[in-house]
N, C-alpha and C positions, 0 to 999 in steps of 0.2 A: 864024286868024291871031292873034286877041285870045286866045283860050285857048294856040296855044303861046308867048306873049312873056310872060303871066301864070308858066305855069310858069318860064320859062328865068330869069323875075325871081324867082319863087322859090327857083328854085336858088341864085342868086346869094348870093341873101342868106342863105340857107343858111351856105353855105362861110365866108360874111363873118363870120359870127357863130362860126360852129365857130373860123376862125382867130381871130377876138377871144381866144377862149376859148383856146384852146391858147396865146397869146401871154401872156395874165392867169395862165397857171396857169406858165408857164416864169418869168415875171414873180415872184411870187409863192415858187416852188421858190429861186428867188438868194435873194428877199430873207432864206429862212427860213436857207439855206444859211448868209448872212452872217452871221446872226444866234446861229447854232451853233458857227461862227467862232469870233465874240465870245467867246459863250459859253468855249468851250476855250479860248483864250486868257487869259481872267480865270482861269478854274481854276488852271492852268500858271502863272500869274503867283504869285497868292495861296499856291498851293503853295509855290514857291520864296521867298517870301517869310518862309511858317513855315516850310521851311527851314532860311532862316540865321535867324531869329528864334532858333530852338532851337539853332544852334551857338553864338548869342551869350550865350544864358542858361547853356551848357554850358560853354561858356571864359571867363566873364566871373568875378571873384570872388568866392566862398562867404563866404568868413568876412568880413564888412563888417567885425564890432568890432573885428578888428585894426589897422583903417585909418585906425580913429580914435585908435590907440593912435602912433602918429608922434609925436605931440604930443608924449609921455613919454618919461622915461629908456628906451633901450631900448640893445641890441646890435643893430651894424649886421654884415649879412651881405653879402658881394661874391664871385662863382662866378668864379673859374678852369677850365674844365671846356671839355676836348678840346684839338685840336692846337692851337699857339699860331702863327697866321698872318694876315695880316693880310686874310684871304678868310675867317675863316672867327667864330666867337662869342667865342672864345680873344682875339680880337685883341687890341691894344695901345688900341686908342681906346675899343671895348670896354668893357674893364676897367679903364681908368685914367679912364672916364665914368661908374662907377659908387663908385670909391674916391674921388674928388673930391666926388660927396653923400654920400658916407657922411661923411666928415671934416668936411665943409661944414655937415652936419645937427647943431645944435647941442646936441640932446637925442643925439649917440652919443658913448653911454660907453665903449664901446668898438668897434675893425672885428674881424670875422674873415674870413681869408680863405681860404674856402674851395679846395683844390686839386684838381684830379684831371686828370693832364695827362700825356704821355707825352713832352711838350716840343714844338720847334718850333722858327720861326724866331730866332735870335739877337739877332737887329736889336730884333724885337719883346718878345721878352724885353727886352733892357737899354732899352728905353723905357719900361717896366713899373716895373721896378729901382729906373731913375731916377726917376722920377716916385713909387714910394713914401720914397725917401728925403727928396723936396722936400716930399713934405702931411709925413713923419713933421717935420720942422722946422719946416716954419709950425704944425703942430695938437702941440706937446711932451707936451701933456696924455692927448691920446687915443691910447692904444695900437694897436699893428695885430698880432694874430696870426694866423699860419698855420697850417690844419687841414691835414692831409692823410687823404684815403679810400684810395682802392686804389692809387694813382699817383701819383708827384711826380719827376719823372726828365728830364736835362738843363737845356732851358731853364725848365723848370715849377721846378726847384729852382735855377736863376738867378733867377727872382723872388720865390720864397720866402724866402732866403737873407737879404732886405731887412727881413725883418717882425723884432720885438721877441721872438718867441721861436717855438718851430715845435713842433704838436702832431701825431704822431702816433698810427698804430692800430699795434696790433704786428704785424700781416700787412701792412701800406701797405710798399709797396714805391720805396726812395728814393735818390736818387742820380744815377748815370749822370753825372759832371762831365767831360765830354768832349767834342769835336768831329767830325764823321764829315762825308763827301762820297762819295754814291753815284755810281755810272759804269757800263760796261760795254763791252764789245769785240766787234766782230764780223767783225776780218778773219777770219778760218780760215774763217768759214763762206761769205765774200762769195768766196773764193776758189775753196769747192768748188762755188759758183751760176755761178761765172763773171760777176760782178758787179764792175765796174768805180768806185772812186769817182773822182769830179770835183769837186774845192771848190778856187775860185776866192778869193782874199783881197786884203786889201793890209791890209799888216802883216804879217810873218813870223808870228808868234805869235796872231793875229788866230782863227785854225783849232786851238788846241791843245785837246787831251782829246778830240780828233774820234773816237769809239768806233767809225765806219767807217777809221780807220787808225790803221798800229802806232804802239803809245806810245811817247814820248822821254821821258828821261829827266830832260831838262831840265824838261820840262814837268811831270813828278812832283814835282820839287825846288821848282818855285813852287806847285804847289799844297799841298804841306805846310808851306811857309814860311807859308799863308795859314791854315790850317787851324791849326798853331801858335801864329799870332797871336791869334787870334779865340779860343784856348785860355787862353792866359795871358790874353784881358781877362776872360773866364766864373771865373778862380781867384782871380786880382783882387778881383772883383766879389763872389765866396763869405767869400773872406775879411774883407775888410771889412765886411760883413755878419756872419758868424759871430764876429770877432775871435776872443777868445785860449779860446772854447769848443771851437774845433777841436782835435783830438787827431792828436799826430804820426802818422802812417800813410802806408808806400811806397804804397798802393794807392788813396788817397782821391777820388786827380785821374786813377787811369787810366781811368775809364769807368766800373768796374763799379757796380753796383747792389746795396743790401741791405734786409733785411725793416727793416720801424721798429722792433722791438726792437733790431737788431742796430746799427741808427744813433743810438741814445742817448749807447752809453759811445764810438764817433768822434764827435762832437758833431755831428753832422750835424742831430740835433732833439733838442729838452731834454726831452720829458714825453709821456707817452702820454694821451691825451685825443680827446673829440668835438667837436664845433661847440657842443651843449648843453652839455658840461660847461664849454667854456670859457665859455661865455655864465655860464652860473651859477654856476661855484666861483671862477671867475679875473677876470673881467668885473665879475659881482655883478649882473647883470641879466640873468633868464632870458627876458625876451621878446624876441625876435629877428623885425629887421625887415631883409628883405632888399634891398639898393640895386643888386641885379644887374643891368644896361640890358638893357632887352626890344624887340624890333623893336615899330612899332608896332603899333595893335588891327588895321589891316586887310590891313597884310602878314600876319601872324599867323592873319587869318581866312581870308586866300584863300592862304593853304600849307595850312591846316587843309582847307578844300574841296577843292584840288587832292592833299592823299593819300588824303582820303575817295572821292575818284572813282576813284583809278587802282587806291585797293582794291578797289572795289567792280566796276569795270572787270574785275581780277584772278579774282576770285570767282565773277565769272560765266562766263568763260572756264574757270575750274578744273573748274566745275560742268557744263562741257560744253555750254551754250547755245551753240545755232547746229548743234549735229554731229548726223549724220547715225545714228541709234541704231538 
């Protein structure tokens, strides 16, 4: 009886200790687990932190002694560059927040301002316009000229139109003094879908230019009346700016467009030239400091990360990761 209870207490305790052990050692497996966790997490962290560490040293700027050059006589430079809308860099608030420092900056000798624009909205244009003709009267002293690169055409040459003189390249293409409203039509087609429209209004006129139904003609007559109007203030606004260097021409104000050689002798620009030549032969100061408004550092850095991903995204889909070879 005492030898079998000796053993069945050995057993016991046996098993007690095996489970100890088995629980110390599952004990033990988490705590390392966690710890590898840890581990990977700091990695991943640390990583992405040199990361952006290196997109900040890569976007951030090289040439410090330029910056200390503010302080001096300098040429101030202001970008006009792409569609002119108020969604988009072209804007009005844009550009009329960086020709306000440029003017404002007491060491510029002179602005240029740079163009390169295919045009855009109107509105935003003659806000531009305007707003360089009010710094040209408060700042009499500081000049403002217009470059143009490849582009300067509708409303891009309604805001240039304002500056002190207009330099072109002899391939820049200039002009377009015109007004356009795009539209389109789709009854023929809703009719052979068997497409019925329904638009409901109040206001007789409330629905015109409706491209799912036939055009009136009324409705054409007020939109040229508007398109007209908004014509004569852009010819307005050329002239006055250009005054008496315009040269008589049927064809000046119908739209078309010409190279920049060919816009010298219609007065459309006075001189062929760069941003540096006008900085240095016309200005008289080659270092050029540019007042262009830039989105902040960290919008800037996380648009820069978001197309590094979605190329990088791209590349590896191109390169076939994931498929089945």
């Amino acid at each position: 009886m005492f030898g079998k209870e000796s053993e069945s207490s050995k057993t016991e305790t046996g098993s007690e200790e095996w489970s100890r052990d088995v629980i110390n050692r599952l004990a033990f497996a988490a705590v390392n687990e966690q710890r590898r966790t840890r581990r990977w997490n700091i990695f991943f962290k640390v990583l992405l932190a040199l990361y952006l560490l290196a997109l900040l040293i890569l976007y951030m700027p090289t040439d410090w002694d330029k910056l200390g050059k503010v302080s001096e006589k300098h040429t101030a430079l202001v970008d006009l560059n792409g569609v002119i809308s108020d969604s988009t860099k072209a804007s009005a608030d844009t550009v009329i927040n960086g020709l306000r420092n440029a003017f404002e900056d007491e060491n510029s000798a002179g602005i240029i301002l740079r163009a390169n624009s295919p045009g855009g909205s109107p509105v935003q244009s003659g806000y531009i316009y305007k707003e360089i003709k009010r710094l040209r009267e408060l700042h009499p002293d500081t000049p403002l000229y217009a470059v143009v690169t490849d582009v300067c055409a509708s409303g891009c040459y309604y805001v240039v139109s304002a500056a002190d003189e207009i330099y072109v390249d002899e391939a820049s293409i200039i002009g377009s003094i015109g007004v356009r409203m795009d539209s389109f039509g789709f009854v023929d087609t809703m009719k052979k879908l068997g497409v019925e429209r329904r638009l409901y209004t109040a206001g007789e006129s409330k629905g015109f230019l409706d491209p799912f139904m036939p055009q009136k003609s009324t409705d054409v007559e007020h939109v040229k009346l508007l398109l007209d109007s908004i014509h004569t203030q852009f010819i307005t606004a050329v002239q006055q700016g250009r005054g008496d260097r315009l040269h008589d021409n049927d064809k000046l104000y119908t739209g078309l467009v010409w190279t920049g050689e060919e816009s010298i002798p219609m007065g459309l620009a006075d001189k062929i030239g760069s941003s540096s030549y006008v900085a240095r032969e016309v200005i008289g100061e080659e270092e050029i400091v540019e007042f262009t408004e830039k989105p902040d550092f960290f919008k800037r850095l996380s648009d820069r990360i978001g197309v590094a991903m979605v190329k990088g995204m791209s590349e590896l889909f191109a390169n076939g990761v994931g498929s089945v070879r």
